[in-house]
C-alpha positions as CSV (number, residue, x, y, z in Angstrom):
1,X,4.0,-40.2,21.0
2,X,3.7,-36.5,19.7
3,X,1.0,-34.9,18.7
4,X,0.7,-33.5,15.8
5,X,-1.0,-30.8,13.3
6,X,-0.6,-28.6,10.5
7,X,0.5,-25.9,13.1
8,X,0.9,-25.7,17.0
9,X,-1.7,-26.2,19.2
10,X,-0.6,-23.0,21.2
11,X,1.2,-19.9,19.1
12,X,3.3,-18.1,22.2
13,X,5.0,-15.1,22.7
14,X,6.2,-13.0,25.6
15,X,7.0,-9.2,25.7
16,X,9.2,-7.7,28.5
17,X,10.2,-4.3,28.9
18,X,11.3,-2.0,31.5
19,X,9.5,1.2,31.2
20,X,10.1,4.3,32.1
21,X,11.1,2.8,36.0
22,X,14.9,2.7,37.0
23,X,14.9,-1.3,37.2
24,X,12.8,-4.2,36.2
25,X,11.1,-5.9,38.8
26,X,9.0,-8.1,36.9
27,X,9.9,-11.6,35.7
28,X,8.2,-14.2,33.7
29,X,8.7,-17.4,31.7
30,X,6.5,-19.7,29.9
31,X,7.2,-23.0,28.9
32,X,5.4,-24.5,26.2
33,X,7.6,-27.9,24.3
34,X,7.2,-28.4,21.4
35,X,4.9,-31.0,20.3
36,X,3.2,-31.2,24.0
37,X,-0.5,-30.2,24.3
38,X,0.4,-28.5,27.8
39,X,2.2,-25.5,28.6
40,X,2.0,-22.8,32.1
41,X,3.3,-19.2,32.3
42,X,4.9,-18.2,35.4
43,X,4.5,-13.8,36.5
44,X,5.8,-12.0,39.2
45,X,5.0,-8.4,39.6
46,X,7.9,-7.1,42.6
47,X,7.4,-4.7,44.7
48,X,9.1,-3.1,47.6
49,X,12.2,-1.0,45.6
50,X,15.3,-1.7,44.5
51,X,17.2,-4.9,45.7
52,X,14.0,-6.1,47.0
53,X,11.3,-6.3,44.6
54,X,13.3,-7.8,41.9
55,X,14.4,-10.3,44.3
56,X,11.0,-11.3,45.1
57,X,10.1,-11.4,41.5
58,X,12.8,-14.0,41.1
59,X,12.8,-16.0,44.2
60,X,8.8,-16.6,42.8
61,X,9.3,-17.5,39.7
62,X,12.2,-19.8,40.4
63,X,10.2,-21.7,43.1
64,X,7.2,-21.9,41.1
65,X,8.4,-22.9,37.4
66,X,10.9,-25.9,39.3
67,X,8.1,-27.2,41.3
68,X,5.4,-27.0,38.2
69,X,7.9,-28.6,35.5
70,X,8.3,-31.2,37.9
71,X,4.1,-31.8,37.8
72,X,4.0,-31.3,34.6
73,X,5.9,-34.0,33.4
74,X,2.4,-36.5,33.5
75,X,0.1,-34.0,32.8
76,X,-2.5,-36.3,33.8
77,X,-1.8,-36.8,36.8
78,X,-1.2,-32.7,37.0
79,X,-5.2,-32.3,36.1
80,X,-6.3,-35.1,38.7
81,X,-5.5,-32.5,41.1
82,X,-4.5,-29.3,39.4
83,X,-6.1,-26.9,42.1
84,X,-4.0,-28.6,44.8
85,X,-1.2,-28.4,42.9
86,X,-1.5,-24.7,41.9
87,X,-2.5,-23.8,45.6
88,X,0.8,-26.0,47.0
89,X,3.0,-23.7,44.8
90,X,1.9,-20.6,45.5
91,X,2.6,-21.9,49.1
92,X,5.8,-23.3,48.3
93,X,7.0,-19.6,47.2
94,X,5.4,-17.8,49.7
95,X,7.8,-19.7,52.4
96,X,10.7,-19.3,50.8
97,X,10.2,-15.7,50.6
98,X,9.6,-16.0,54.2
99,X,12.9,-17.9,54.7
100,X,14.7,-14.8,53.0
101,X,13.3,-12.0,54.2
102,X,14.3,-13.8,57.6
103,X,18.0,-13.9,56.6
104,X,18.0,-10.9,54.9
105,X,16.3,-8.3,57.0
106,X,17.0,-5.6,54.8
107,X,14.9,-6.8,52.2
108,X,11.2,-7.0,54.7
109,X,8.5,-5.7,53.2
110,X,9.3,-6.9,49.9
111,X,7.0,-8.9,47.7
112,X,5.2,-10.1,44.6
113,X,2.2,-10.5,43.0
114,X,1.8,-14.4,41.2
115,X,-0.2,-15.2,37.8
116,X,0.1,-19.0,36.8
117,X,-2.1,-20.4,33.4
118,X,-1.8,-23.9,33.1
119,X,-3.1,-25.0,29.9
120,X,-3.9,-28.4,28.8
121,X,-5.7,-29.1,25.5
122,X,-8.6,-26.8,25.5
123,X,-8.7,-26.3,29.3
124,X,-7.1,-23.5,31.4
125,X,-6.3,-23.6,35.1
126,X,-4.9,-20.7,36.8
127,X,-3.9,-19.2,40.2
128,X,-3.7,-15.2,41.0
129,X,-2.6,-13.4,43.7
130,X,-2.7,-9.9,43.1
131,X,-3.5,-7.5,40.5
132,X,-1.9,-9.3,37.7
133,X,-4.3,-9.9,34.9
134,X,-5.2,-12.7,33.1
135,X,-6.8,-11.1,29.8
136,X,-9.3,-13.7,27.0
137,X,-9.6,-12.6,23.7
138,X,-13.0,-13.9,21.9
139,X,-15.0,-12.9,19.2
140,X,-13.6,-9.1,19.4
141,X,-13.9,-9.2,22.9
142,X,-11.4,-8.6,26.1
143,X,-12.5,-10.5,29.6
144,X,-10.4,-10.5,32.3
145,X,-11.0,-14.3,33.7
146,X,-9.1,-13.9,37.0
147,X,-10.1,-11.6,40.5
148,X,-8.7,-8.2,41.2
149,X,-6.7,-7.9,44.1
150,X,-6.2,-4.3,44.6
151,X,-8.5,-1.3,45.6
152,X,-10.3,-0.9,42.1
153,X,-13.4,-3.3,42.2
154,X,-14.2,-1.4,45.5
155,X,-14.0,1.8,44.1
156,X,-15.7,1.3,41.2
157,X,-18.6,-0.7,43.1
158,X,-18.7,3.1,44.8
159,X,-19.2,4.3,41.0
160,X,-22.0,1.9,40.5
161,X,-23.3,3.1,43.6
162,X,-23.8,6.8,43.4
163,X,-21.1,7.5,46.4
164,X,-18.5,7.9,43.9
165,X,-17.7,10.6,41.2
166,X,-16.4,8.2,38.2
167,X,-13.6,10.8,37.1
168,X,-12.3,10.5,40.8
169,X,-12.3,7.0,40.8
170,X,-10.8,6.9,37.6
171,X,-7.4,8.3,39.3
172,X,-7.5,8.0,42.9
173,X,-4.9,7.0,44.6
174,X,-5.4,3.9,46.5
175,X,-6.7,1.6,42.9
176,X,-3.6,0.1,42.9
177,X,-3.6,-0.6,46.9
178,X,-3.3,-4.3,46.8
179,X,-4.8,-6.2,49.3
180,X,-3.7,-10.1,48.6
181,X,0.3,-10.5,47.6
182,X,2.9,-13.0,48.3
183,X,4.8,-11.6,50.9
184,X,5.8,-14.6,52.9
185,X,2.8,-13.9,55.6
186,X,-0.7,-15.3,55.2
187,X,-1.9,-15.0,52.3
188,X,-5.6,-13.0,51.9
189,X,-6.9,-14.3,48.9
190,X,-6.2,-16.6,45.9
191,X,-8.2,-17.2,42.9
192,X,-7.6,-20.9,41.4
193,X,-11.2,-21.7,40.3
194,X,-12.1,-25.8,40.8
195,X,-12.7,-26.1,37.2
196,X,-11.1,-25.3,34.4
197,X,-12.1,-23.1,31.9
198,X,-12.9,-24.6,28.2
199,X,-11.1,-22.8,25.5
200,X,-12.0,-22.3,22.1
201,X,-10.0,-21.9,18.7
202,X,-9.0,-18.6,18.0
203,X,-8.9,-17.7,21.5
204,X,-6.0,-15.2,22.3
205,X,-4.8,-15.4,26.5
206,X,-2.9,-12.6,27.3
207,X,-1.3,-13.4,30.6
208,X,0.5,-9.7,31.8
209,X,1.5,-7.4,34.7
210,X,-0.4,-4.7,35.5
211,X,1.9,-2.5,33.5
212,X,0.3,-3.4,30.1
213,X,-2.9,-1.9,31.6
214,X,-1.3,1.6,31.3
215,X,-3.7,1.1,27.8
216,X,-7.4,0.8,28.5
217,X,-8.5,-2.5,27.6
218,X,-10.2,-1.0,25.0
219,X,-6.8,-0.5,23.4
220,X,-6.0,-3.5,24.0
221,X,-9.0,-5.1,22.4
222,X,-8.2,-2.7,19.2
223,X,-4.7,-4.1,19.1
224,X,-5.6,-7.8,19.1
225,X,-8.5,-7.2,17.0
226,X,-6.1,-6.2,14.3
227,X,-3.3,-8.2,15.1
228,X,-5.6,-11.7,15.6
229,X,-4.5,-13.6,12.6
230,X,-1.0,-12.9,12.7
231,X,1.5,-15.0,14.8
232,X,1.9,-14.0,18.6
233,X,5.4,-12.5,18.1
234,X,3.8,-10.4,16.2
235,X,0.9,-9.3,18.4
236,X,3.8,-9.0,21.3
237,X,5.5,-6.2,19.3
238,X,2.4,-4.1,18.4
239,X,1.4,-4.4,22.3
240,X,4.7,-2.9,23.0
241,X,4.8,-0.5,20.0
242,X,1.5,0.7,21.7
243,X,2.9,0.9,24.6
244,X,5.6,2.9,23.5
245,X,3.6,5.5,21.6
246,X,1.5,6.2,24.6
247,X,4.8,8.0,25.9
248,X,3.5,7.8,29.6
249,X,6.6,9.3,31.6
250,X,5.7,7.3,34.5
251,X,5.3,3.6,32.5
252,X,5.6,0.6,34.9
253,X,7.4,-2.0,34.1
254,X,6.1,-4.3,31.4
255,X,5.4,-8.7,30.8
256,X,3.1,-10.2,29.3
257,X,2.6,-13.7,27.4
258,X,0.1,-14.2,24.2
259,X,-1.2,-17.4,23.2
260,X,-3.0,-17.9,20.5
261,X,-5.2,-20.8,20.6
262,X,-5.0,-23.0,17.4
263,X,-6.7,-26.0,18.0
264,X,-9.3,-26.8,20.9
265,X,-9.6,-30.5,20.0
266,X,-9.8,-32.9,23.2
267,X,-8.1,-36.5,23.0
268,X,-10.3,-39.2,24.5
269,X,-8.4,-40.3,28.1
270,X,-7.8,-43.7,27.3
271,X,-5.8,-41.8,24.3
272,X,-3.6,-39.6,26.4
273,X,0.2,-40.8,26.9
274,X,0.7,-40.3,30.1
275,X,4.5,-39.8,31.7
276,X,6.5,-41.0,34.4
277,X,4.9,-41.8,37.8
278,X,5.0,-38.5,40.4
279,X,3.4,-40.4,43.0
280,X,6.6,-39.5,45.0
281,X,6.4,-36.4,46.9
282,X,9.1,-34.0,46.2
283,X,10.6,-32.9,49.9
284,X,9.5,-29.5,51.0
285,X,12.5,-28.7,53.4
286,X,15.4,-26.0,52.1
287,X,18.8,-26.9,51.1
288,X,21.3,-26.7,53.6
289,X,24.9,-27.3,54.5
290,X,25.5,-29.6,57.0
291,X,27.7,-28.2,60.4
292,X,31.3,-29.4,60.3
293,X,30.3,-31.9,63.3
294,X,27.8,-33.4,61.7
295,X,29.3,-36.8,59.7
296,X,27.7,-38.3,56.5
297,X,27.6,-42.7,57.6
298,X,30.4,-43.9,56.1
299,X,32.5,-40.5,55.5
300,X,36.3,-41.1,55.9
301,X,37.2,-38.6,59.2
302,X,39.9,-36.7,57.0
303,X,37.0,-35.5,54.9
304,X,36.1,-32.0,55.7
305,X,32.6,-30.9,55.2
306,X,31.8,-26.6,55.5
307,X,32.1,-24.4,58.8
308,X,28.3,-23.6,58.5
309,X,25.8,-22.7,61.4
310,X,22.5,-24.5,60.9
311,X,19.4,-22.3,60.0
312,X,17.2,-21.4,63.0
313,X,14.3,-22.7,63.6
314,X,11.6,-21.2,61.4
315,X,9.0,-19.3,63.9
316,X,5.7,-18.0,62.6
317,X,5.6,-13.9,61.5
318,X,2.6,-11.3,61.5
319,X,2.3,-9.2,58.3
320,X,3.6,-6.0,59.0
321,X,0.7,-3.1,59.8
322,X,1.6,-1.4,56.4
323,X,3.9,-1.7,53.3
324,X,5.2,1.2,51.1
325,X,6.3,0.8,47.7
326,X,9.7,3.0,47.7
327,X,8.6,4.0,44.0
328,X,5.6,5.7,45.6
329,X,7.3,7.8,47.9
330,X,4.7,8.1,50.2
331,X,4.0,7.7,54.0
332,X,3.1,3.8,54.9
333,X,-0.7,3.8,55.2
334,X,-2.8,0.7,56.5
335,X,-5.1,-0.5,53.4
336,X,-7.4,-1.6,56.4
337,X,-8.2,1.8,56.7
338,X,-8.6,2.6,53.2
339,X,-11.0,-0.2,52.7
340,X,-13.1,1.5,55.5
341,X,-13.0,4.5,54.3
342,X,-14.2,3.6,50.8
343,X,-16.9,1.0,52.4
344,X,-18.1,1.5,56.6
345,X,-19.8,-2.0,55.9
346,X,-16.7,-3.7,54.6
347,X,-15.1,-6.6,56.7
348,X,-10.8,-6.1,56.8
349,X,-10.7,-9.0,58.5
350,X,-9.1,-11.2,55.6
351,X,-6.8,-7.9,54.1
352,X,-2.9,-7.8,54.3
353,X,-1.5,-4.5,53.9
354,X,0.1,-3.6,50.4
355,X,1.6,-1.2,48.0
356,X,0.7,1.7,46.6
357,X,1.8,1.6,42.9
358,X,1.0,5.1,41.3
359,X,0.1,5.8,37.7
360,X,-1.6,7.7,35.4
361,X,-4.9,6.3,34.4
362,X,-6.3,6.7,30.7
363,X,-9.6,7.6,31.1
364,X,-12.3,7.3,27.9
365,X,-14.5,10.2,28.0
């Protein structure tokens, strides 16, 4: 059974663009049917350079969308345990980073931040990691819903208290010091609220990298403001025709999803179709070739199977004491110590080391 209306429960749109970097190290995908009254976004910010962010960007979003299509097949069963799900996810992609940074030494350090909103009728369940945000539109209004992973909150709680000049916090250096990313080590923090948050109709979520914040969200607010009753294509294109006519030469790279929020009706359960039964756990383990001496029951002994070595054992890895972004260009420095630095009192007990991701900050005087 589909349901059905004079337009689509969710109006979505996604914006990509490279910016003023050398490559694009972002990657994103939503996935909203047509007809269905669910839909998720799936965002990865890279980081660690060339040949390494990008990868991690993509190894992410791979591992995630698979695993969540799968779930969302009976979205039912999906919101019976949605933080589980989200958390087991963001797992699952953290290991397999793990699993290729270990075959592919050249690419450690590398990373990604991870923004999922699941939507289901009028609710919205999400997991962060990072300094992705996840932006509401209401009533003229911009929110961010999700946590801030980076150095900014702290700084600005400096602000608030009197220990920091607000023009120097405005561009210092370390705001965009994360201190939670996917990285295939422990992961700091995650934000995946219990509940889900209620929408309302005529609610815009704008699910983006951090690269759309090279606007204040002031901007940002404007540009929806104006754009609110058109379709989300359209409110995609003036985002990046904003974007564009800031002219910043050092732009980040650029994603972001819109949906518009058309109808916030809620079905009653016993009316909800519900979909095939994943009461079956999917298997966790990696892909592999099986060695040549290793022989499937019944195989024939003239079949040949391929000259492939086993992976290794997996063995557990420490985060590395500090991570670079090659775009920076600067000397690795421990966020640890930037954390005390900014606050004595502050515990780095629960921080991972990060990146440093310059850029200019547009400051309303």
């Amino acid at each position: 059974m589909i349901w059905r209306s004079r337009e689509p429960r969710f109006d979505v749109a996604s914006g990509i663009s490279q910016g003023a970097r050398d490559y694009q190290e972002d990657a994103i995908t939503a996935d909203f049917p047509v007809g269905a009254e669910a839909g998720f976004v799936v965002l990865a910010d890279g980081m660690g350079g060339h040949a390494a962010g990008d990868v991690a960007s993509k190894i992410i979003l791979t591992e995630v969308f698979s695993e969540l299509k799968f779930h969302f097949a009976d979205v039912v069963s999906f919101e019976s345990r949605a933080t589980e799900i989200l958390r087991s996810v963001a797992d699952l992609a953290n290991e397999a980073l793990r699993q290729h940074t270990r075959s592919h030494p050249e690419t450690e350090g590398m990373g990604a931040t991870l923004v999922v909103p699941a939507l289901v009728e009028n609710r919205l369940w999400w997991i962060s990691i990072g300094d992705s945000p996840l932006f509401l539109f209401r009533n003229g209004r911009l929110t961010q819903l999700n946590e801030d992973h980076s150095m900014a909150p702290q700084i600005d709680f400096m602000v608030k208290s009197g220990l920091m000049d607000p023009q120097v916090a405005a561009n210092h250096p370390d705001r965009n010091c994360l201190i939670s990313v996917l990285m295939g080590t422990r992961i700091p923090k995650i934000d995946c609220p219990a509940k889900p948050f209620e929408l309302k109709a005529g609610d815009i979520v704008v699910c983006s990298s951090d690269g759309l914040q090279f606007l204040t969200n002031a901007q940002i607010e404007k540009v929806l403001t104006k754009a609110r009753k058109t379709r989300s294509t359209e409110i995609a294109e003036r985002l990046l025709e904003e974007l564009e006519r800031l002219g910043d030469p050092d732009q980040d790279n650029i994603s972001f999803t819109v949906i518009k929020v058309n109808d916030a009706s809620v079905r009653a359960p016993e009316d909800r179709p519900r979909g095939p039964s994943t009461a079956v756990a999917r298997p966790r383990r990696l892909t592999t070739v099986a060695p040549e001496h290793v022989r499937v029951p019944g195989q024939t002994p003239t079949t040949s199977t391929a000259q492939v070595s086993p992976l290794p054992a997996p063995t557990p890895t420490e985060a590395p004491a500090s991570v670079a972004d090659s775009r920076a260009g600067r000397a690795p420095r421990s966020v640890a110590e930037a954390v005390q630095e900014s606050n004595p009192d502050q515990s780095v007990e629960d921080l991972s080391p990060a990146r440093l991701r310059p850029r200019r900050v547009t400051v309303i005087k």
